[in-house]
C-alpha positions in Angstrom: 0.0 0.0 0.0 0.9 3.8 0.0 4.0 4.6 2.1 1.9 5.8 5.3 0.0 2.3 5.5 -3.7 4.3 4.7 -5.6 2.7 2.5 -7.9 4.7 0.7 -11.9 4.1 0.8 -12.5 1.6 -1.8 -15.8 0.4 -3.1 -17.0 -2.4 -5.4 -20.2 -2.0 -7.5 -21.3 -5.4 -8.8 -23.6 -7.8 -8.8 -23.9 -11.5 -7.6 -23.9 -13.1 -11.1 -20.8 -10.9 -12.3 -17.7 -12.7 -13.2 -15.4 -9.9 -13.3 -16.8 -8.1 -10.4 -16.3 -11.4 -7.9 -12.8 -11.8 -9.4 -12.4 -8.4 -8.1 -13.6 -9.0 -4.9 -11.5 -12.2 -4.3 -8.1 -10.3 -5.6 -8.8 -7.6 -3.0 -9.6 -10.5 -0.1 -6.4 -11.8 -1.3 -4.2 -8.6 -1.3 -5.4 -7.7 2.4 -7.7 -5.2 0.6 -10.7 -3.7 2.8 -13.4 -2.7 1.2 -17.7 -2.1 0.9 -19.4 -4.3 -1.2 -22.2 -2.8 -2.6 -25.2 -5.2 -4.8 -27.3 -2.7 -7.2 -29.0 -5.3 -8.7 -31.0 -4.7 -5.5 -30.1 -1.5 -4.2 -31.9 1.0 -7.4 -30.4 4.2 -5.4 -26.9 2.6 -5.7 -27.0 1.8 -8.7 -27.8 5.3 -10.2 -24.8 6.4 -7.8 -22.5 3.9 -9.7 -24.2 5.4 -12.9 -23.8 9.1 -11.4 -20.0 8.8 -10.7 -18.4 6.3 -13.5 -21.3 7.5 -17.0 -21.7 3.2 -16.9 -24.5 0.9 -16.4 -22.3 -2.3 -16.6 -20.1 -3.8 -13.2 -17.6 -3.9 -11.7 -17.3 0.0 -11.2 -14.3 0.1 -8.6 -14.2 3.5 -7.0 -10.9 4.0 -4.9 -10.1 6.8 -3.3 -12.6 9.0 -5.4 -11.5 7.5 -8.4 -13.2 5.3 -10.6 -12.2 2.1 -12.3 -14.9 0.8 -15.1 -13.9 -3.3 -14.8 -11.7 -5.4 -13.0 -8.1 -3.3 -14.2 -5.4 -4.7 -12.3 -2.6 -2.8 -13.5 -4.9 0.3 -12.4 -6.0 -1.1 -8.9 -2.5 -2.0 -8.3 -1.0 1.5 -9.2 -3.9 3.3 -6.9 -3.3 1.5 -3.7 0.1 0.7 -4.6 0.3 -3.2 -4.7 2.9 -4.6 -6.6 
């Protein structure tokens, strides 16, 4: 992680039946990675937040920190909570 040991806020929008979003959600169990699971296949309200902050309808939409990741980027999760 960063060189103070803070991890920024991250949040996963997904839903149960997305591949990319639970691959996603295991990487960041893996790397130690906290972070708020959020379902808008039930929560309507969330989901037009997800829509609100990334312009997509589709999931994962990772939002770390304030920003937003559109999929299950790697190289991009890694560089903004610095994992190697």
């Amino acid at each position: 992680m960063t060189d103070t040991n803070v991890q920024p806020k991250v949040v996963v929008f997904s839903t149960p039946t997305c591949s990319y979003c639970n691959m996603a959600k295991s990487y960041f169990r893996e790397k130690g990675v906290k972070f708020t699971d959020i379902d808008v296949s039930r929560d309507q309200a969330a989901a037009r937040d997800m829509v609100r902050r990334s312009g997509q309808m589709g999931v994962p939409v990772i939002d770390i920190g304030g920003r937003i990741i559109v999929g299950f980027n790697r190289p991009q999760i890694n560089s903004l909570l610095g994992i190697k």
